[in-house]
C-alpha positions, 0 to 999 in steps of 0.5 A: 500500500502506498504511504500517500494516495494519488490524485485517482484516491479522489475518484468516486468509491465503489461499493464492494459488492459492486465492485468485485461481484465474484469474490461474494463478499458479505452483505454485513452492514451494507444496508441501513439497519435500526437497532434497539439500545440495550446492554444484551445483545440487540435486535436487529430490524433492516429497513429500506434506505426509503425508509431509514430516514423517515424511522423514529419509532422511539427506544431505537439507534440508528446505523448505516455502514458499508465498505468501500474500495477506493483508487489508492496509487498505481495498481493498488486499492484501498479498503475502508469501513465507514458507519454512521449513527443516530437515536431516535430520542434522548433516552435511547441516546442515553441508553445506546452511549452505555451499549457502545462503551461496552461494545465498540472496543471489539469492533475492529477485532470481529472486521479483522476476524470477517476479512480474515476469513473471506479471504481464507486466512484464518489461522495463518500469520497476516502481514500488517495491513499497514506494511507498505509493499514496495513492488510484486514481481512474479516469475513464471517458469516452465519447466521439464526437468527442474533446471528452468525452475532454478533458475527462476527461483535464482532469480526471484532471490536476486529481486529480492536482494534488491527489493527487500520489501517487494512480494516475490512469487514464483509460479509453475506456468500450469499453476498461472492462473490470471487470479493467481498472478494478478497486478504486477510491477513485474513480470518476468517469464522464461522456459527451455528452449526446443527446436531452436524455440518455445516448447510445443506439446509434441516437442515436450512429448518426444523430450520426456520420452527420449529421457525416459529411454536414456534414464531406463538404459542407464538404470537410473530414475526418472523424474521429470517435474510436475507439469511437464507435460504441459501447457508450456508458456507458449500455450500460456499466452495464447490461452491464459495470460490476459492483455496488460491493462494500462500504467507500468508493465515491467517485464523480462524473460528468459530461458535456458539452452543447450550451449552449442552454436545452432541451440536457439534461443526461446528467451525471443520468443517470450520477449515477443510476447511479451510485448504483444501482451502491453508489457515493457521490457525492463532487459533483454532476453537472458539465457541460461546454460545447461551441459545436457538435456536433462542438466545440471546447469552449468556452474556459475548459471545459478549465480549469474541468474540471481546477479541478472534478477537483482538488476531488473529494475522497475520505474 
């Protein structure tokens, strides 16, 4: 969350349910409700916003809430609760300031506790929700034999060398979902290179098996990585990755490659994509070295991964 709200802060807020329709968020308080002071636990009568204004029956209080979202810098939205109060006549106003002394201090717990669980982290360490996020970066990787996926978990651990305070993810190509990647700051993608390209389903296919025949021959385990059939990244931005919205789009891409002159290089081709997809690239195509199809990578390859995450800058 930025520490100071732009000029789109100003913007008109949008009610939650209207806003984000899908996430079905509760319906608490965002309608007008009466209520009747007491220090039990009160009644609740809901009424219409028609007749909210209207309502004076005497012995009640009066509260409307609701929660916001409102524009809060670039990419980022700011969620607030606001409510109002009112008596119906003096003694109900009497009454209600005892219920609220008694009640309000554990407000803001049961919110907490309500967004805790619509979001599906109770029971789990949250980050303050006053922590600023300096950036998000994403890699997104695929991966057959486990090379690629270190790379890019290199990678991440050099944008986090540079960005302490940034979110970093990294994220099987079959797992990228758009929810799953959401808003960046950057967006860095990379995969092996077959046939002097990206991988495509029938060259992944002939890869897995060769190695299967050469793991067999050599009486030693096969153990391509989860997905390694597919999607690759190519399916991955014709099928999934939606269209770059407007502001920054940071992004970079990778691959990694067999070291002989006529090996290719997919790194291009994501770069390409890329950029078709609105992104702006912060660097130019990486490659990454492995010594055969199945690796290791060659000596050295990790570190200068993390050395090339730590120099992605982001605007």
């Amino acid at each position: 969350m930025n520490a100071q709200p732009s000029a789109a802060a100003t913007a008109e807020p949008l009610l939650l349910d209207a806003a984000l329709p899908e996430f079905r968020f509760s319906r608490l308080a965002c309608r007008p409700v009466v209520t009747p002071p007491s220090t039990r636990v009160p009644g609740l009568l809901e009424t219409e916003p028609g007749g909210y204004a209207g309502f004076d029956e005497p012995g009640w209080a009066k509260m409307a809430a609701a929660f916001f979202v409102h524009a809060y810098g670039v990419r980022r939205s700011l969620l607030t609760y606001e409510a109002r109060a009112t008596r119906t006549d003096p003694v109900s106003t009497a009454r209600f300031g005892r219920y609220s002394t008694l009640v309000w201090p554990g407000v803001g717990v049961v919110l907490r506790g309500a967004a805790d669980d619509r979001s599906g982290l109770r029971g789990r360490r949250t980050t303050p929700m006053r922590r600023c996020v300096e950036m998000r970066a994403v890699i997104v990787y695929e991966s057959l034999f486990g090379n690629t996926r270190e790379v890019a978990d290199a990678i991440g651990e050099g944008v986090k060398e540079a960005h302490p305070d940034a979110e970093v993810e990294c994220v099987a190509v079959v797992d990228a979902l758009p929810e799953r990647i959401g808003p960046t700051d950057l967006l860095v993608v990379g995969g092996p290179t077959h046939m002097r390209g990206m991988t495509t389903g029938m060259s992944r296919k002939m890869g897995l098996k060769a190695e299967e025949k050469e793991a067999e021959r050599e009486e030693r385990a096969f153990t391509p990585e989860e997905g390694a059939e597919g999607p690759g990244v190519r399916d991955w931005f014709h099928d999934t990755l939606p269209k770059a919205h407007t502001g920054t789009h940071a992004a970079a891409a990778f691959d990694t490659r067999a070291d002989m002159r006529l090996a290719g290089a997919a790194a291009g081709g994501i770069a390409r994509r890329l950029r078709s997809h609105g992104y702006e690239l912060v660097a130019e195509p990486e490659g990454f070295v492995i010594e055969n199809t199945e690796g290791p990578l060659r000596e050295g390859e990790r570190e200068r991964a993390r050395a090339w995450g730590a120099s992605l800058q982001v605007a």
